[in-house]
N, C-alpha and C positions, 0 to 999 in steps of 0.2 A: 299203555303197556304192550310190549311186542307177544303177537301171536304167536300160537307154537309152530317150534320147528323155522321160523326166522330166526335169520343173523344179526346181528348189529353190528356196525362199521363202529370203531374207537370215536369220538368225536375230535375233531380237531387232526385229523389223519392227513386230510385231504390239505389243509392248509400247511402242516409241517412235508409234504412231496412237493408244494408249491414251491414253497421255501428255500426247498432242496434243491430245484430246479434252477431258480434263480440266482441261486449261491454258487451252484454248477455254470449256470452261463456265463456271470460277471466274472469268474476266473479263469472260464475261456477268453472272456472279452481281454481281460486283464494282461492275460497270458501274449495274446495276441498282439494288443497294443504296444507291450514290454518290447515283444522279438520286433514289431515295425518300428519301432522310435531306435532299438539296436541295429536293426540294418538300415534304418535312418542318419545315424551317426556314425557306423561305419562306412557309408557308401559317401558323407562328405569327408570322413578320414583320406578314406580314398582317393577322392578328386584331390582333396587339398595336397595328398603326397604326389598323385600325379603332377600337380600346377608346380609344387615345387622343384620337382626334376626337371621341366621345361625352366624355371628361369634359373636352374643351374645351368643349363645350355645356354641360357641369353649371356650370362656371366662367362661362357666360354667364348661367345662368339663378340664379342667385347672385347676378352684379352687377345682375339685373333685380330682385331683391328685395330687395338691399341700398338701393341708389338710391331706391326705393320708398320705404321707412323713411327714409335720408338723403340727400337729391340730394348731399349734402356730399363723402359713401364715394367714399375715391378707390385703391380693390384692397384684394388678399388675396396675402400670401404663399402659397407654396408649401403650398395643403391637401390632407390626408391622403383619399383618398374614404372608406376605411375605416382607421380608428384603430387599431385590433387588428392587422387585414393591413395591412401598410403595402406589401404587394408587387401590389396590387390599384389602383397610383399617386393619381395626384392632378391638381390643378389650380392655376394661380397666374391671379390679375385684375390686370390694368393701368388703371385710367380716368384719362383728360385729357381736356380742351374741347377740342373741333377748333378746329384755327385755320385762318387763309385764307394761302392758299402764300406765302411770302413776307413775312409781315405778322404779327408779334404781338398783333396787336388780335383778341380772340374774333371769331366767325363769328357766334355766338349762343349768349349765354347758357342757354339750355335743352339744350343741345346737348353731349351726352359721348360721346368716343370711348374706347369699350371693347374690351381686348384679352385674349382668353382664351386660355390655354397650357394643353393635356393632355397628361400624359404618363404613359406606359403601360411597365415595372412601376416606376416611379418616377422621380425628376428628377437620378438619376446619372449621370455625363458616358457618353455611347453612348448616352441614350436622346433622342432629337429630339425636340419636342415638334410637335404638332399644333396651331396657331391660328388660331382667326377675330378677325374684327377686327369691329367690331358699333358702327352711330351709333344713339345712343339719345336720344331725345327726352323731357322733361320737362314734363306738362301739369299744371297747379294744378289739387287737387281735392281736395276731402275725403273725397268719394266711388269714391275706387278700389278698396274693396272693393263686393260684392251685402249682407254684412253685415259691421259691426266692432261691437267689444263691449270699453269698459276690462276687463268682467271674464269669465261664463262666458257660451257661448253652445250651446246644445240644441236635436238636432233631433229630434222624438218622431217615430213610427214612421209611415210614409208622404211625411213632410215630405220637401220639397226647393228649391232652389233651382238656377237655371240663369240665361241669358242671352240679349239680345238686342239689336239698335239701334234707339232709336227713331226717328233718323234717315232708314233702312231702311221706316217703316212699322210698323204693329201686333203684335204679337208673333203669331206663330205659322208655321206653313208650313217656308219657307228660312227666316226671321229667326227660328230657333232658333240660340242657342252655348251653348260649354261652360265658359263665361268668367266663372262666378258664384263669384268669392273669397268664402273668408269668413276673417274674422281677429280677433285679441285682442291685447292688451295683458297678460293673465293668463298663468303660465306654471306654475297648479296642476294638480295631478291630475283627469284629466277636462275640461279647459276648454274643450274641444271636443266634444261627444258625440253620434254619430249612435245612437240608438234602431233596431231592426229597420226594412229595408227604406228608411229615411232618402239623399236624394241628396244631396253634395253635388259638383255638373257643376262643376267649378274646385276650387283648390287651397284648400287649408286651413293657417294659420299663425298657430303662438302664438304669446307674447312671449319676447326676447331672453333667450338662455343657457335657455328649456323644452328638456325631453326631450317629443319626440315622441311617443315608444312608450309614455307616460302620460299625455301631456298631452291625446292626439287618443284617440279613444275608439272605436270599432267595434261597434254590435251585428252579430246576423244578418243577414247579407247586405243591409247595409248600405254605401253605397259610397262612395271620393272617387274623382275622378278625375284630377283633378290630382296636383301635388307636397303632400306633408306635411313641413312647414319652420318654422322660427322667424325672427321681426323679428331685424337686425342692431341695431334703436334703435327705442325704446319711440314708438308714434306720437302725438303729440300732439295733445288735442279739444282744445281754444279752448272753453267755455262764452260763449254769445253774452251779450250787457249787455241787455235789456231796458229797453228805453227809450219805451214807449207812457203815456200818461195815462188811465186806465181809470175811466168814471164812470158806464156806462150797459150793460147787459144788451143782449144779443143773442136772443131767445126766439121761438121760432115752436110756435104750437098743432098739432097733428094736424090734416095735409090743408093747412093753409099756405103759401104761397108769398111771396117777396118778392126783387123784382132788386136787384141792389146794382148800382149806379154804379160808374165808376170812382175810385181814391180810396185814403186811409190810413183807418184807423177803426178807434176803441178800445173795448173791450167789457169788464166785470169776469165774464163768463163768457159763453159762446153753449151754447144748448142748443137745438137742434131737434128734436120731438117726428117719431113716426113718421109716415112719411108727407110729411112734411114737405119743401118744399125750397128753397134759396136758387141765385139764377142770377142770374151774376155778368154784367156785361154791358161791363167795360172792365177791367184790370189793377189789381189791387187789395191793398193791405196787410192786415191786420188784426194787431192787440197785444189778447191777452188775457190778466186776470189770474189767473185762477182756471183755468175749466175748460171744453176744446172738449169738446162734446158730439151726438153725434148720434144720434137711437135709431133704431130697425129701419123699412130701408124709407126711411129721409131721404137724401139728395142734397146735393151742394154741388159746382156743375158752373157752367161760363162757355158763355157765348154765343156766343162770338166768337173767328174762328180763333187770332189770338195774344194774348189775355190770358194773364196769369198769375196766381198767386195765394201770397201769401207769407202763413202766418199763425206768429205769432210767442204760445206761450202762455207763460207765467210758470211758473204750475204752484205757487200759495202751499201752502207746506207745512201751512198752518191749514187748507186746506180737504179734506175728508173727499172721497174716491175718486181715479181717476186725473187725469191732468192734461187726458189726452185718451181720450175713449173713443167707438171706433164700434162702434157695434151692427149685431146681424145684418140683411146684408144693403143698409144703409147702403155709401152711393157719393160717395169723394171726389176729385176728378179737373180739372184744367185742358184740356179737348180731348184726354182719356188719354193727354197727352203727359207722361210723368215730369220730362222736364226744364222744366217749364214750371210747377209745380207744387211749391215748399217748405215744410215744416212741421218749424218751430223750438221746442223744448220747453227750459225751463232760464233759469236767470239766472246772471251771475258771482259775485254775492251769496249764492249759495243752495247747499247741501251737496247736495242733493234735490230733485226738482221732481216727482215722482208719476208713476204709470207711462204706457205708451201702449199702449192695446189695443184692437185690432183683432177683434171677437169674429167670432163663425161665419159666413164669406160673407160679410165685411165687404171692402168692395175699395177701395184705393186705387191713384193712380197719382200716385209722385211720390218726392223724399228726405226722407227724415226724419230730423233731427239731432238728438239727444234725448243730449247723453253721462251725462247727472244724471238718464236714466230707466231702469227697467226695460220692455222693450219686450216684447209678447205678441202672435201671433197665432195666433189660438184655429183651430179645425178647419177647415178650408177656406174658412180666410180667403186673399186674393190681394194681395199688393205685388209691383205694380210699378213698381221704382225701385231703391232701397235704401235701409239704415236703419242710423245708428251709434247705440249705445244704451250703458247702463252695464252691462247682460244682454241678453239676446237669447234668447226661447225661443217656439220655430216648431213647433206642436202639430201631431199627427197632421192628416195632407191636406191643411194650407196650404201654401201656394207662395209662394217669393219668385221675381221674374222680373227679374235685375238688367239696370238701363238703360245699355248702353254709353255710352254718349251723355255720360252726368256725368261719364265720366273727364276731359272737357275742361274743367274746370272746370263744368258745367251745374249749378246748385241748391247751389254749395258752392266754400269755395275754401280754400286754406291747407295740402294735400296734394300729395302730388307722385304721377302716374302714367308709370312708365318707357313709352318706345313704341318700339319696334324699329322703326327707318325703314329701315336697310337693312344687308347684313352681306356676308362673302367670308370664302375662305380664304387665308391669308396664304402 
């Protein structure tokens, strides 16, 4: 019995605050757990709607390459990003013409609007897709790659190609990009091959149905920076028709000079010796049948700010060496504007038309369209412009320095260049 004047505690006090305690924590715990497992499955909501926004851009930059090859491609069903994981989603293309509100009648025929759909772990009902809607523009050019090649194109170790506008002004400074494609038609083993140390600033892409992971080639630290991709549709060269009447030689001695007027004018070969130089002084043709020639130290430059200069060789397969060859240090240019400046190699007659090379320090500004040549530029030789060839092979330390400028059609036509005019999220 409790003495006087002591308390007694309830019995079972102690145990029912235990209780309490416990009951208190686990609904903290409870509590807790509930809000991490919600911002557990919010934050892979998250990702997963980020990851599907990126392959609605993959699905964009797809219909930018598709288009490319065929203005015609109008979408893709529902593709796999990866074929093996297929829980790694995909993306679906939509393209039609824009038309004007109200009105059936196109807006403008160059003119596609593209819709791209990502979706992230795939295109099963619960998963929303992410899309942008993207107007894409169509400019004529043959020259929308920095280089194309029907068949292989190599870059030996140092080589590179990049980009620029001539638009813009001279290459160099800010008027560097990283917008020097290169592409083929070819979809053998190696038809791309970077050599140790080799750039190329832009994407790289073989022909329809190539595997990549053989077709594109890597040495040592060797880079693309672009995407590595394949044509949806083989691109078609046009061999030009040759149409000049060719009766008289073109020939200048060592230390020579002579201006040329403005004018068409037919040659069965031009050969200027070193030293040598021709200066154009008005917008000028020339058809040759045999072979341009320029040896070390020759020139062939215009006077006057917008002349141009078109020369068109034949390239007769009877005649012994390339079709066109400049030698070292030899300079051929229209006011170093590329787009101002074309050299057409080839006939629709001819299987062949002999190579075009560009030896050591040999510099050009302009496009060359050669699809019936093998095109060479020897060691720190320079093009700037671009060049479609039937190979393409860019030796240690020369540089191509592709002309934004020809994607508009400049120096060439008969290609199509996609242009992103403008885009949103849907």
């Amino acid at each position: 019995m409790a003495g006087p004047g002591r308390r007694t505690r309830p019995r079972g006090s102690a145990l029912l605050f235990s209780l309490g305690i416990v009951l208190l924590l686990g609904t903290l715990g409870a509590t807790v757990l509930t809000l991490s497992l919600n911002e557990g499955e919010v934050g892979r909501r998250s990702a997963g709607w980020q990851r599907a926004f990126f392959l609605a851009e993959a699905g964009l930059d797809q219909a930018l390459l598709s288009l490319r090859a065929s203005p015609g491609w109008t979408g893709a069903a529902y593709t796999l990003l990866d074929t093996v994981d297929a829980d790694k989603g995909g993306y679906a293309v939509d393209v039609d013409p824009p038309y004007e509100a109200g009105d059936s009648t196109l807006a403008d025929a160059t003119l596609r609007r593209v819709t791209a759909s990502g979706y992230y772990p795939s295109n099963a009902a619960g998963n929303p897709p992410r899309q942008i809607e993207a107007i894409v523009q169509l400019a004529g050019s043959n020259f929308d790659y920095g280089l194309f090649a029907n068949g292989d194109i190599s870059l030996k170790s140092n080589a590179a190609i990049d980009s620029f506008d001539s638009r813009l002004g001279f290459y160099g400074g800010a008027n560097r990009s990283s917008d020097g494609d290169v592409g083929s038609n070819a979809i053998n083993a190696g038809t791309i091959t970077l050599e140790s140390n080799a750039k190329i600033k832009g994407d790289a892409i073989i022909g329809p149905g190539g595997n990549v992971s053989t077709g594109i080639v890597l040495g040592s630290q060797a880079q693309i920076t672009g995407i590595k991709g394949t044509l949806t549709q083989t691109k078609t060269l046009t061999t030009p028709d040759f149409s000049g009447t060719c009766t008289t030689p073109l020939e200048l001695d060592s230390n020579e000079s002579l201006t040329l007027p403005g004018g068409t004018y037919q040659y069965t070969h031009v050969e200027l010796k070193s030293n040598s130089s021709v200066l154009v002084s008005g917008s000028v043709t020339l058809y040759v049948n045999e072979q341009f020639k320029m040896d070390s130290n020759a020139t062939f430059l215009t006077t006057c700010a917008d002349c141009t200069i078109v020369i068109y060789v034949k390239g007769d397969p009877a005649h012994a060496g390339p079709a066109v060859e400049l030698k070292s240090n030899s300079y051929l240019a229209a006011g170093s504007i590329p787009t101002r400046l074309k050299l057409v190699v080839g006939d629709d007659a001819l299987t062949g038309a002999g190579s075009v090379e560009l030896k050591s320090n040999a510099v050009v500004h302009g496009a060359v369209y050669a699809p019936l040549s093998d095109i060479k530029l020897d060691s720190n030789a320079k093009l700037y412009g671009a060049a479609i060839g039937r190979t393409i092979e860019i030796k240690s330390n020369a540089v191509v320095h592709y002309d934004r400028a020809l994607q508009d059609g400049e120096g060439g036509g008969g290609g199509t260049q996609p242009r992103l005019k403008s885009w949103r999220e849907l």
